[in-house]
N, CA, C and O of each residue as an XYZ file, in Angstrom:
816
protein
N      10.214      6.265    -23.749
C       9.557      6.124    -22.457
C      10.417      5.369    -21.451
O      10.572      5.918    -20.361
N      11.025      4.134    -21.669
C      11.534      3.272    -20.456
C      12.984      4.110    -20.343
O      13.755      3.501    -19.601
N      13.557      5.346    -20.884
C      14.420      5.725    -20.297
C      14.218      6.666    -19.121
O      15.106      6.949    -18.317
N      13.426      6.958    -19.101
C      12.863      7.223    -17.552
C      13.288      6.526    -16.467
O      13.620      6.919    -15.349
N      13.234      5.441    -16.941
C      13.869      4.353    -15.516
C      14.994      4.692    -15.645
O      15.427      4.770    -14.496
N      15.911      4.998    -16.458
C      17.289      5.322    -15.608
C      17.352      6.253    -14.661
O      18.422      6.190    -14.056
N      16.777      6.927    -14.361
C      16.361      7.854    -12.971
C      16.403      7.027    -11.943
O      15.573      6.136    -12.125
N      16.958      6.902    -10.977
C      17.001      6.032     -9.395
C      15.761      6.058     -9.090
O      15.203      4.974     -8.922
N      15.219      6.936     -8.981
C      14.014      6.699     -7.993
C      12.973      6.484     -8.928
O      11.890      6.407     -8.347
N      12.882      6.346    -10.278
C      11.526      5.479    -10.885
C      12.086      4.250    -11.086
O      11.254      3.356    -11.243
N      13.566      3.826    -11.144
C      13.745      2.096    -10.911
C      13.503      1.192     -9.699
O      13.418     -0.036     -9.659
N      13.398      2.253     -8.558
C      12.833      1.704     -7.470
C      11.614      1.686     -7.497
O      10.978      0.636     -7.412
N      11.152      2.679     -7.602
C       9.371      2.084     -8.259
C       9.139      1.139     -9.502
O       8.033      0.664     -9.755
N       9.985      0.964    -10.067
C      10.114     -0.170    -10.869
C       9.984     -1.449    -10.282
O       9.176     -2.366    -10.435
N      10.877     -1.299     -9.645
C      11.624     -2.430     -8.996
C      10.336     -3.058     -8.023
O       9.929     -4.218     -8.082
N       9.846     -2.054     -7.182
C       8.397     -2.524     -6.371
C       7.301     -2.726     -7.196
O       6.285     -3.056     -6.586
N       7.188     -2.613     -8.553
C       5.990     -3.285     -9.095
C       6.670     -4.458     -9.438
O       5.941     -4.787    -10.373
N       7.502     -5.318     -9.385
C       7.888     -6.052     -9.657
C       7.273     -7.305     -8.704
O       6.904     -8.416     -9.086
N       7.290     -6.590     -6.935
C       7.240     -7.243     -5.897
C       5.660     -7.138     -5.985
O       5.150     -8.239     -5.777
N       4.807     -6.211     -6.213
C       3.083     -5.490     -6.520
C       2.766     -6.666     -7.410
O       1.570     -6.901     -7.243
N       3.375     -7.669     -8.438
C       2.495     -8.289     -9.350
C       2.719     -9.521     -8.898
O       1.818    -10.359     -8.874
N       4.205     -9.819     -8.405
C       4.418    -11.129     -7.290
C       3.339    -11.218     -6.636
O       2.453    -12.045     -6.850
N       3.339    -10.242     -5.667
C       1.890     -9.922     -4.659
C       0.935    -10.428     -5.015
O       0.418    -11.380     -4.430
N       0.503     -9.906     -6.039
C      -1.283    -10.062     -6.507
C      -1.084    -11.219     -7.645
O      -2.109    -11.591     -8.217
N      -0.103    -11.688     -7.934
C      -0.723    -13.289     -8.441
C      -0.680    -14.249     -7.368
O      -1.358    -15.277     -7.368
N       0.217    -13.869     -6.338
C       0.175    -15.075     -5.250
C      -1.339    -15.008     -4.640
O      -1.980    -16.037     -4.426
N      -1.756    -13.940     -4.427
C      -3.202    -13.515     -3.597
C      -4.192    -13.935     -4.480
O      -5.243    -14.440     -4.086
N      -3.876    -13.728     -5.839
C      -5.324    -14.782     -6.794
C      -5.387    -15.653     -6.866
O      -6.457    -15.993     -7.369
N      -4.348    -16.930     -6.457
C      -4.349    -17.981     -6.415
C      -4.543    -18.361     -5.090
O      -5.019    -19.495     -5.056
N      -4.365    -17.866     -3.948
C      -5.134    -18.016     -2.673
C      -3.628    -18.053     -1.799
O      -3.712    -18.812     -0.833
N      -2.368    -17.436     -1.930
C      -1.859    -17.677     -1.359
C      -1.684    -16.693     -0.734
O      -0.524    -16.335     -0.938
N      -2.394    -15.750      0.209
C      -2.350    -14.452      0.849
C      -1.227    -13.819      1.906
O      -0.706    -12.731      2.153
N      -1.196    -14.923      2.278
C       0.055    -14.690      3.133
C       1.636    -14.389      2.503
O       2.482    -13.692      3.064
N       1.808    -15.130      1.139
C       3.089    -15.187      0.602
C       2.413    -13.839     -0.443
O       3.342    -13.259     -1.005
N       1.343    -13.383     -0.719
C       1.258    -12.518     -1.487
C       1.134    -11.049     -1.143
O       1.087    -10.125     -1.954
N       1.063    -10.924      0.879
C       1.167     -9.959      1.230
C       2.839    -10.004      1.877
O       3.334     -8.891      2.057
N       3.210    -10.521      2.026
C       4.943    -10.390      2.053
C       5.687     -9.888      0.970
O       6.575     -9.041      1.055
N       5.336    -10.378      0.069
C       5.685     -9.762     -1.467
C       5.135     -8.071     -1.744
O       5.945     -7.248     -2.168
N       3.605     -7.657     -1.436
C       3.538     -6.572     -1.445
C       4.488     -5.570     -0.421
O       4.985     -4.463     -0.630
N       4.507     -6.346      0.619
C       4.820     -5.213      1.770
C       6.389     -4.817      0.913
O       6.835     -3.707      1.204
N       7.051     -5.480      0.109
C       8.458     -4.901     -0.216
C       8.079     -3.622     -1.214
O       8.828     -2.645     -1.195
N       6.901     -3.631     -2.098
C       6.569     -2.870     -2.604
C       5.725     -1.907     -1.896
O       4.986     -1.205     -2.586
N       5.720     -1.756     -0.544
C       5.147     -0.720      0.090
C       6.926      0.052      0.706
O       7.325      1.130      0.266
N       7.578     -0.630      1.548
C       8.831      0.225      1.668
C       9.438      0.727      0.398
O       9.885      1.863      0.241
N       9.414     -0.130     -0.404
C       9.965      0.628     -1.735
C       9.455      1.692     -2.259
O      10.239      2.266     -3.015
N       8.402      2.192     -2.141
C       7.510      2.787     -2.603
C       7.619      4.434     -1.708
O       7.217      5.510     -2.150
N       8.481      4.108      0.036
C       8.787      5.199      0.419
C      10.544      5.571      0.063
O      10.958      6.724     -0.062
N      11.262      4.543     -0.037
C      12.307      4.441     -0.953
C      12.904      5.774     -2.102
O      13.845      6.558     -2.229
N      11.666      5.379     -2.751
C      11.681      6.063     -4.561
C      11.515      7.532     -4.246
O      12.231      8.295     -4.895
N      10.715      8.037     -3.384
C      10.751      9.404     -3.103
C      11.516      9.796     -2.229
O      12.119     10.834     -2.501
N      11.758      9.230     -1.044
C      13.532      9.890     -0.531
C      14.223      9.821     -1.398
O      14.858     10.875     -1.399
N      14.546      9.186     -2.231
C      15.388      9.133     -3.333
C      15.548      9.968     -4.227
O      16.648     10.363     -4.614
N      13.684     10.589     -4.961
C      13.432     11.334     -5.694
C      13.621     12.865     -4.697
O      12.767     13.673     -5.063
N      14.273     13.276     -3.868
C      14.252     14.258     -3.058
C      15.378     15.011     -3.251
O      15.725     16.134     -3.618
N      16.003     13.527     -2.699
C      17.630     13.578     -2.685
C      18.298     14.059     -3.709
O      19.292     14.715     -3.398
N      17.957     13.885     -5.410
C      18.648     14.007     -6.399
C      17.455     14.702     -6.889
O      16.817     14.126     -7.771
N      17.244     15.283     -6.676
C      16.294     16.378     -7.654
C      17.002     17.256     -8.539
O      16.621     17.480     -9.688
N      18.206     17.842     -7.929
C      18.799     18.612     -8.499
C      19.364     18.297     -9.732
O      19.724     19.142    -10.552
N      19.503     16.257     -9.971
C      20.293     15.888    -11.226
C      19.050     15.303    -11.940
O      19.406     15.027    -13.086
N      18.254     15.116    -11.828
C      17.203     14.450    -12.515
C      16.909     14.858    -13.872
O      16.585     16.037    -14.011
N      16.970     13.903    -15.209
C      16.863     14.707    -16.096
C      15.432     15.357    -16.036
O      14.859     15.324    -14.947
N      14.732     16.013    -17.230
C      13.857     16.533    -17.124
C      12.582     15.949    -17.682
O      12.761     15.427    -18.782
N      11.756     15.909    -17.379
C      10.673     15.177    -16.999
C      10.376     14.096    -16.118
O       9.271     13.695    -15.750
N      11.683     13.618    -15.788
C      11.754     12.137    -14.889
C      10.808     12.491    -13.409
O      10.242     11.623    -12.745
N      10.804     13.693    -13.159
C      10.021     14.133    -11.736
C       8.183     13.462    -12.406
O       7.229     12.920    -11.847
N       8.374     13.744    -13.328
C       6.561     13.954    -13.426
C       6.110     12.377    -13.905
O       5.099     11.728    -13.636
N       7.304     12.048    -14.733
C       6.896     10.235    -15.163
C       6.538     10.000    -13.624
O       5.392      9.968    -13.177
N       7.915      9.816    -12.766
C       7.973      9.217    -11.205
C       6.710      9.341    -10.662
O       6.178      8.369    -10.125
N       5.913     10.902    -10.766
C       5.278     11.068     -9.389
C       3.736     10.146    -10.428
O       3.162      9.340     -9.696
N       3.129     10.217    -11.882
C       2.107      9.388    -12.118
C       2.433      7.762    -12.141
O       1.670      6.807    -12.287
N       3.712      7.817    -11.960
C       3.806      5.940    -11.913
C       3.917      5.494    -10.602
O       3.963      4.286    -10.368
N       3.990      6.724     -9.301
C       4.065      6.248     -7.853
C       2.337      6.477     -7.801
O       1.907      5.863     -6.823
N       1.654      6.906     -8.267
C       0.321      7.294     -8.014
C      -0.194      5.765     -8.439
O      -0.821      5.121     -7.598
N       0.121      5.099     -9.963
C      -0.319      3.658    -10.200
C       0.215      2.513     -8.909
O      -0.358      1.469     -8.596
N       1.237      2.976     -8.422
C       1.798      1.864     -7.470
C       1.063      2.181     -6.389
O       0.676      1.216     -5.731
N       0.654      3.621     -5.884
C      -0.050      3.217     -4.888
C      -1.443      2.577     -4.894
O      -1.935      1.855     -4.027
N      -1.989      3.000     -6.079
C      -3.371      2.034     -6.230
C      -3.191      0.630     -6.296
O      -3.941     -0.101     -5.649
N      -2.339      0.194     -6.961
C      -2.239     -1.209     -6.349
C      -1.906     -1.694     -5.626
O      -2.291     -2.861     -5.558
N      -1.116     -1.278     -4.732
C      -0.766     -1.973     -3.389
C      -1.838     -1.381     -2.228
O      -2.096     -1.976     -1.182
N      -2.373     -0.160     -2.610
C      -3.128      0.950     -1.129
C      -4.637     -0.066     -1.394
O      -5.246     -0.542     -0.436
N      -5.123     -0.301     -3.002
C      -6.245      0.013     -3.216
C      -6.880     -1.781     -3.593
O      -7.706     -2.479     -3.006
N      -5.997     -2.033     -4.878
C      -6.338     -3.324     -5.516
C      -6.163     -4.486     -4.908
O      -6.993     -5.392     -4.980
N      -4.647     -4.592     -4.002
C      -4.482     -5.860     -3.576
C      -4.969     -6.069     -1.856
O      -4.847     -7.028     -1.094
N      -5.455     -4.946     -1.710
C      -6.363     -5.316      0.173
C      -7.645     -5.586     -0.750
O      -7.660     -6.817     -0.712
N      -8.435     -5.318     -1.335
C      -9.455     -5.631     -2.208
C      -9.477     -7.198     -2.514
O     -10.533     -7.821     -2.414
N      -8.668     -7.619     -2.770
C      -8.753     -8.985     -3.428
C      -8.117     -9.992     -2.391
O      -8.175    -11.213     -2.537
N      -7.362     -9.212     -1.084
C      -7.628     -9.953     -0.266
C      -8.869    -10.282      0.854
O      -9.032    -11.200      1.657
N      -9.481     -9.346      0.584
C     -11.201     -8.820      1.206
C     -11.792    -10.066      0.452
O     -12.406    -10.862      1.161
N     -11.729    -10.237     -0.380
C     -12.339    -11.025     -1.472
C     -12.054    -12.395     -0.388
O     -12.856    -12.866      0.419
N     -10.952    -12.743     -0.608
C     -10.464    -14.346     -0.681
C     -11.107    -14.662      1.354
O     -11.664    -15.512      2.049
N     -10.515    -13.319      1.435
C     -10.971    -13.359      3.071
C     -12.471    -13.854      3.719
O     -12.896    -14.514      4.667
N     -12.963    -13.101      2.586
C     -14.696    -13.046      3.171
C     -15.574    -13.949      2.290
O     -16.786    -14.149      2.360
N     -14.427    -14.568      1.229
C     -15.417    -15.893      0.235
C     -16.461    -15.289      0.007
O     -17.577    -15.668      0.361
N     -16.182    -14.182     -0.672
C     -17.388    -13.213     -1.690
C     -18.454    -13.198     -1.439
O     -19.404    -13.154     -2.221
N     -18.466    -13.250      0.277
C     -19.508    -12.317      0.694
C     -19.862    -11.427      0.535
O     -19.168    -10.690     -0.165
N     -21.485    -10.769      1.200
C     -22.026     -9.448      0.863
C     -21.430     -8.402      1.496
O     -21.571     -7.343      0.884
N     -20.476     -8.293      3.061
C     -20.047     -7.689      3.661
C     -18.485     -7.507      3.183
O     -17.741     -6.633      3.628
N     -18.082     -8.578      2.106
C     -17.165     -8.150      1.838
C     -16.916     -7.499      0.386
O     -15.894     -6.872      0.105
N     -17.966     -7.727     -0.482
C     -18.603     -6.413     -1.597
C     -18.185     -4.947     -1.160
O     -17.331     -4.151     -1.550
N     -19.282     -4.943     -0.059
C     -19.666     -3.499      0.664
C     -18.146     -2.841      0.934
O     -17.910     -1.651      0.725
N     -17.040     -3.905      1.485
C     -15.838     -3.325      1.791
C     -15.302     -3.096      0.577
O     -15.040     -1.924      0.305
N     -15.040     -4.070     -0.345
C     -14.437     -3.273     -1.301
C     -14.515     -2.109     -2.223
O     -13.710     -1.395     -2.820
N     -16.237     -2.233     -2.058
C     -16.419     -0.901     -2.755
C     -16.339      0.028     -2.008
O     -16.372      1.042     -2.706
N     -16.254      0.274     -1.001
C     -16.000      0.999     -0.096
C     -14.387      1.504     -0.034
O     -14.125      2.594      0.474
N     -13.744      0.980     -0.366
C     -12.121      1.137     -0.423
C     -12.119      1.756     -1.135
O     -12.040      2.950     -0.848
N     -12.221      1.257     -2.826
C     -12.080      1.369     -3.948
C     -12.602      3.057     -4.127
O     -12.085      3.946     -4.803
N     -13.507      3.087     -3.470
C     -14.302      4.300     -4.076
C     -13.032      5.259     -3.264
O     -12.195      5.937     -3.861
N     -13.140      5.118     -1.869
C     -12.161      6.278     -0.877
C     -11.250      6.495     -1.927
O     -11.221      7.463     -2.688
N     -10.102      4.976     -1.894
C      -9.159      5.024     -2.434
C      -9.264      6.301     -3.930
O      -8.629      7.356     -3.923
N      -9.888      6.009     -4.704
C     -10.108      6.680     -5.718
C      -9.601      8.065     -5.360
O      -8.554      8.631     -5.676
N     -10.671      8.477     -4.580
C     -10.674     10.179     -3.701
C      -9.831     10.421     -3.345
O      -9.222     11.393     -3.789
N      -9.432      9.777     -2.510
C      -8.104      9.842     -1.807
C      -6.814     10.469     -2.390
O      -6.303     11.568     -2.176
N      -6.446      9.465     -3.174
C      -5.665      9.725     -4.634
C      -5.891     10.744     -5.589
O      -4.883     10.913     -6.273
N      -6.635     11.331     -5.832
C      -7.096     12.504     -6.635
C      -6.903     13.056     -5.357
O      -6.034     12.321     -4.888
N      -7.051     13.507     -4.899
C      -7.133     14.777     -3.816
C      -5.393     15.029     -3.811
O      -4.737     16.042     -4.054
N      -4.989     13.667     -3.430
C      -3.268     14.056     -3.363
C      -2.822     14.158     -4.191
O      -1.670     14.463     -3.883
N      -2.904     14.118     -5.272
C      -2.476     14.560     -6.645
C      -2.806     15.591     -6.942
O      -2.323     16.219     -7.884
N      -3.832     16.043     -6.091
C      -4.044     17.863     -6.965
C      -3.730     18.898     -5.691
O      -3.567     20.116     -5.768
N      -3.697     18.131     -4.604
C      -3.427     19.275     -3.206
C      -1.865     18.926     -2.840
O      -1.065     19.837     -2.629
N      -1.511     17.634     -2.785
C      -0.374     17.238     -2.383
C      -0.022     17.306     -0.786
O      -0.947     17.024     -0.025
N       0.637     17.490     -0.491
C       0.896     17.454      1.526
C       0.312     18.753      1.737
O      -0.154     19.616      0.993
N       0.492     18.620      3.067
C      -0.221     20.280      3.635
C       1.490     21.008      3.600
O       2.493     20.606      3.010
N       1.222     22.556      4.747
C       2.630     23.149      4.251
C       3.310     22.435      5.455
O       4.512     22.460      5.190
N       3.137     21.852      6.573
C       4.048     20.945      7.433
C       3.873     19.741      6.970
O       3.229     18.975      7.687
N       4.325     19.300      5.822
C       4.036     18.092      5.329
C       3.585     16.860      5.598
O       4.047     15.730      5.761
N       2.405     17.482      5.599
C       1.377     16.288      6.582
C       0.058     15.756      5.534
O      -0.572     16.593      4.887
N      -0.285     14.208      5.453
C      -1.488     14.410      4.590
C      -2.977     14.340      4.921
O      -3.344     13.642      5.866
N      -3.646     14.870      4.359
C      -4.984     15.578      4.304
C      -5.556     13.592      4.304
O      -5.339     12.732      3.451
N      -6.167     13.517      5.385
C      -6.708     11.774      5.725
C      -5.683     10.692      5.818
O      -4.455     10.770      5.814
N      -6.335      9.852      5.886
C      -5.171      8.228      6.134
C      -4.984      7.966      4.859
O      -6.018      7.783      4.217
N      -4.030      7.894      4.317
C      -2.922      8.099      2.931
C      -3.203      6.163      3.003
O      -3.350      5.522      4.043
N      -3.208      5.623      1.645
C      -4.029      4.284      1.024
C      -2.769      3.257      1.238
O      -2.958      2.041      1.222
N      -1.509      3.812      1.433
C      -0.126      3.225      1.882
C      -0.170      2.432      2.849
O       0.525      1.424      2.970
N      -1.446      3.051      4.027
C      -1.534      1.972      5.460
C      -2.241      1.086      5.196
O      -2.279      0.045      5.852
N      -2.988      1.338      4.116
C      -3.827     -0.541      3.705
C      -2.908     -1.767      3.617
O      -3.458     -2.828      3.911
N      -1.841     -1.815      3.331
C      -0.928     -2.907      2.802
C      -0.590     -3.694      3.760
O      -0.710     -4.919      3.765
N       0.046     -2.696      4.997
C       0.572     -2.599      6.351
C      -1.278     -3.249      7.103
O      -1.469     -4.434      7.376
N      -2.047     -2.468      7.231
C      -3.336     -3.084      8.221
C      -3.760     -4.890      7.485
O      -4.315     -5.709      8.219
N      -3.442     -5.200      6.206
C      -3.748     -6.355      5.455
C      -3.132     -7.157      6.787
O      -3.688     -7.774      7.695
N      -1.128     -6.743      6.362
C      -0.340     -7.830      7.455
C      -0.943     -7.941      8.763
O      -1.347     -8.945      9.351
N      -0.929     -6.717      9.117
C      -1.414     -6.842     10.886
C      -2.560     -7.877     11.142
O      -2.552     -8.713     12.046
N      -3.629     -7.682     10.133
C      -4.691     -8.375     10.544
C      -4.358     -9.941     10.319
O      -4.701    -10.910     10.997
N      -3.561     -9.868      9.121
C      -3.006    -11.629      9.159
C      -1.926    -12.299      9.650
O      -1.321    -13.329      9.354
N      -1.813    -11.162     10.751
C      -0.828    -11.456     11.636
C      -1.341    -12.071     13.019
O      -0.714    -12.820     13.769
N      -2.720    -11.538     13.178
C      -3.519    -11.308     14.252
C      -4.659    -12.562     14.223
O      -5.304    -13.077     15.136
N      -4.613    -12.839     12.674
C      -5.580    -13.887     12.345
C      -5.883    -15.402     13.680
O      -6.952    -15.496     14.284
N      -5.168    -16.013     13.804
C      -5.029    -17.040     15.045
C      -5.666    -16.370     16.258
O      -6.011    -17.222     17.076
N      -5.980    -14.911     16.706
C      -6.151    -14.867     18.167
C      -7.932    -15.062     17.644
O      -8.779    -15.399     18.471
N      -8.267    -14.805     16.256
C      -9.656    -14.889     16.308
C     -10.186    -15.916     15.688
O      -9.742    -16.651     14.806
N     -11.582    -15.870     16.472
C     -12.601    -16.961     15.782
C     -12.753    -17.300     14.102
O     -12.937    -16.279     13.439
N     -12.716    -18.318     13.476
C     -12.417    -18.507     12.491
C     -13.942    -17.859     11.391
O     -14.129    -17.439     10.249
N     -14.673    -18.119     12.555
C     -16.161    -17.093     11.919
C     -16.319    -16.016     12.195
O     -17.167    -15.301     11.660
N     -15.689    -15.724     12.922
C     -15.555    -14.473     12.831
C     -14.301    -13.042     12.477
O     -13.986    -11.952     12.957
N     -14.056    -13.625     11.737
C     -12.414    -13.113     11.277
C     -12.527    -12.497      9.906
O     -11.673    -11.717      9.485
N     -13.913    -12.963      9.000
C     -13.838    -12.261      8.116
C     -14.812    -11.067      8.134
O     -14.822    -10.127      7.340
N     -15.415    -11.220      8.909
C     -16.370     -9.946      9.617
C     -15.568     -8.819     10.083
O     -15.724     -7.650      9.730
N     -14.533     -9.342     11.059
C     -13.461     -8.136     11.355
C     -12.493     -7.368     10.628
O     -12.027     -6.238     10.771
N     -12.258     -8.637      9.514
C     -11.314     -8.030      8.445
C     -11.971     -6.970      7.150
O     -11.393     -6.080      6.526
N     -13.377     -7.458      7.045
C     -14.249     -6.680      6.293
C     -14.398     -5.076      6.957
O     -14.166     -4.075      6.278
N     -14.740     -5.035      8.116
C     -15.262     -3.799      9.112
C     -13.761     -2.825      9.237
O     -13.633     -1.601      9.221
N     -12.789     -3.848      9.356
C     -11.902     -3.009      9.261
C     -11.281     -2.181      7.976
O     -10.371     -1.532      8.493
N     -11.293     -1.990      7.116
C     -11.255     -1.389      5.734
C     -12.677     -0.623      5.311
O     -12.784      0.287      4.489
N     -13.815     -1.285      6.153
C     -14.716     -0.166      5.783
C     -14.251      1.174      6.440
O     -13.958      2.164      5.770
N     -14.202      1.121      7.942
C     -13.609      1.698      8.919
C     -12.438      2.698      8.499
O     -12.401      3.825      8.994
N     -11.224      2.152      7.329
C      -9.936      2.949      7.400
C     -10.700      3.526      5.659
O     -10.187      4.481      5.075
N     -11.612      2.965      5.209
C     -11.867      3.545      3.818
C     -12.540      5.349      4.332
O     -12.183      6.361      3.728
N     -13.317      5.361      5.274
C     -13.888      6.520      5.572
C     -12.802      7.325      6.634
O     -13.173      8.303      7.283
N     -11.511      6.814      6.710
C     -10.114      7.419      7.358
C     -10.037      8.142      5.986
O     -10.612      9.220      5.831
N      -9.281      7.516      4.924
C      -8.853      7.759      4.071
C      -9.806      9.565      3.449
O      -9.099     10.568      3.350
N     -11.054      9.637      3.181
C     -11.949     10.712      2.766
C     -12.063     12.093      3.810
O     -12.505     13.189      3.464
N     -11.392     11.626      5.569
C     -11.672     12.305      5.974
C     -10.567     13.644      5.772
O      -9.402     13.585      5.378
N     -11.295     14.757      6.151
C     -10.905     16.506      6.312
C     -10.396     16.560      8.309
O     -10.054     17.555      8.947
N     -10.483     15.667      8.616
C     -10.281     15.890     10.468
C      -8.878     15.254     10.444
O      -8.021     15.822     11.122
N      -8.501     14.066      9.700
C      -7.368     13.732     10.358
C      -6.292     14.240      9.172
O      -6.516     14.497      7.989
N      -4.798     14.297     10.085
C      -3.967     14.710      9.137
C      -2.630     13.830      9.910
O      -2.341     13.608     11.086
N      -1.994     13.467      8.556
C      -1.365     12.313      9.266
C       0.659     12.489      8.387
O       0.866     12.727      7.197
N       1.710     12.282      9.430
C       2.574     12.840      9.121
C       3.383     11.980      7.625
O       3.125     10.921      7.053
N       4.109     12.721      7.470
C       4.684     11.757      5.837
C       5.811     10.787      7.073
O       6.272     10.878      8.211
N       5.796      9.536      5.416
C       6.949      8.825      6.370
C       8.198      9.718      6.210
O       7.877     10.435      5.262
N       9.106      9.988      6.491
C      10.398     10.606      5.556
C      11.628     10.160      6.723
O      11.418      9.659      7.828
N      12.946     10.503      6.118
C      13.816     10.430      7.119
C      14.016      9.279      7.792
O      14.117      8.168      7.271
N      14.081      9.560      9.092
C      14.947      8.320      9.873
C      13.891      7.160      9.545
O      14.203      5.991      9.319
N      12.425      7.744      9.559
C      11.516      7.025      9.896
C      11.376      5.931      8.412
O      10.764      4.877      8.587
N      11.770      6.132      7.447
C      11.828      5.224      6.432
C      12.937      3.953      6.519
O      12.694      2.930      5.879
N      14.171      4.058      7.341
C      14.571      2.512      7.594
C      13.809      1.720      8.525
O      13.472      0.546      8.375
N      13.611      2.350      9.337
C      12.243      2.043     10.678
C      11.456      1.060      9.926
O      11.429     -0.167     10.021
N      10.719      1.997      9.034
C       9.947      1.257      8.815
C      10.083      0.085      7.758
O       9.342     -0.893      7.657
N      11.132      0.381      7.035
C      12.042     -0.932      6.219
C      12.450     -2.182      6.936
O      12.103     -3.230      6.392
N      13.097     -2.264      8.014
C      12.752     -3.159      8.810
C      11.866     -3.675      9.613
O      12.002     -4.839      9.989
N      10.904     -2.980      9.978
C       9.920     -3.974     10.517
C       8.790     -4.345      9.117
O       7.839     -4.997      9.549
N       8.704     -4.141      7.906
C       8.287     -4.161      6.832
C       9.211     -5.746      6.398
O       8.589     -6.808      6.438
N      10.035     -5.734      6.180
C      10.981     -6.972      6.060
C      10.785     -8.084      7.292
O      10.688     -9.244      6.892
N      10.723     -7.908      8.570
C      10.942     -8.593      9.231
C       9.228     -8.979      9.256
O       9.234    -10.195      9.068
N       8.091     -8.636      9.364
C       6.958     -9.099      9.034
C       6.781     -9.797      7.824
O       6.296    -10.928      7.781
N       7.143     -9.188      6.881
C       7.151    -10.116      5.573
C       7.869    -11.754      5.499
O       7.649    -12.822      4.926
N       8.886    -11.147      6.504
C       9.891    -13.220      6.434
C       8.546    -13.775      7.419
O       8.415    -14.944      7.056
N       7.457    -13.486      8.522
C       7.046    -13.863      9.197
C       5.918    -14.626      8.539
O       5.635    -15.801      8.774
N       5.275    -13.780      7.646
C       3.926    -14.040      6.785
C       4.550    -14.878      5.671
O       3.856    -15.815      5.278
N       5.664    -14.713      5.131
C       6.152    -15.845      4.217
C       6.292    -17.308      4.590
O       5.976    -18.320      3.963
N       6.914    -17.128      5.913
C       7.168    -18.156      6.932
C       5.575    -19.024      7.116
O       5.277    -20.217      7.051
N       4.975    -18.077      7.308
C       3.533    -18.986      7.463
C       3.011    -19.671      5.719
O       2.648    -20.802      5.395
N       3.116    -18.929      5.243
C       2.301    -19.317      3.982
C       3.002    -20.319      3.196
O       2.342    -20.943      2.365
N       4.701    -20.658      3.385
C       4.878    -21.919      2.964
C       4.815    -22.885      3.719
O       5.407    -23.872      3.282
N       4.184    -23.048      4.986
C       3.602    -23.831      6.005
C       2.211    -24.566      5.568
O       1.609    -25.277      6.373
């Protein structure tokens, strides 16, 4: 089994669960900010492993395509699904509104993920709802954003918002483009440069 990882693009998904468990022990211990900096490397990485897996298809031994694509499916549940969940949690001090959100994720997320695993992109490679990848990314924003709001009211917004992108995620109306190409250093750097920002805060 672990020779699979000699394949480039499942050591980069390797490599981002590495940053995925950093993540989510810093976030169980309450350190959210240093534990969503840590995820976000495992969200660029995560578009990484499949340019990668694109690129060399042609040398890949055989089976390494199919290990890759069910061990990018586990990485996205934990970074799309598990760790905005448990920051919902810490956010909303296990409130009832913040229950409602997670199960609310959890469940999309679920769907979500099965659907792309059995339909995959459309034929202009576009995906069928808001793909569970922008949860990681909306976590930072909002705890980026945290200071402009009321301190009582911040976990109300952070709750509403994931109910909000959980019923993105299920929908048949929106279709939303893959990252690929230029657009994956793009987004590698501002992914990095938010992460030193939220790190920056959380050892504060």
């Amino acid at each position: 089994m672990l020779t699979y990882f000699r394949d480039y693009a499942n050591a980069i998904t390797a490599t981002g669960f590495v940053f995925a468990i950093l993540g989510l022990f810093l976030a169980l211990n309450g350190r959210i900010e240093l534990g969503t900096a840590s995820m976000l490397w495992m969200w660029f990485l995560d578009h990484w492993d499949g340019h990668v897996a694109r690129k060399t298809s042609d040398n890949r031994r055989p089976g390494a395509a199919d290990f890759g694509k069910c061990l990018d499916g586990f990485g996205d549940f934990i970074h799309g699904v598990i760790f905005p969940s448990v920051v919902i949690v810490f956010v909303g001090e296990g409130g009832v509104l913040s229950l409602l959100a997670i199960l609310a994720l959890i469940m999309a997320g679920a769907i979500r993920l099965s659907y792309f695993e059995s339909f995959g992109l459309t034929s202009d490679a576009k995906f069928t709802g808001i793909p569970v990848s922008y949860d990681t990314p909306l976590v930072a924003i909002l705890l980026m954003a945290r200071p402009g709001f009321p301190v009582a009211a911040f976990p109300t917004v952070f709750a509403l918002a994931f109910i909000a992108l959980a019923m993105l995620h299920v929908t048949t109306a929106v279709k939303v483009p893959a990252i690929r190409g230029r657009a994956i250093p793009i987004a590698t750097i501002l992914a990095v440069a938010i992460s030193a920002v939220l790190a920056r805060r959380g050892l504060n």
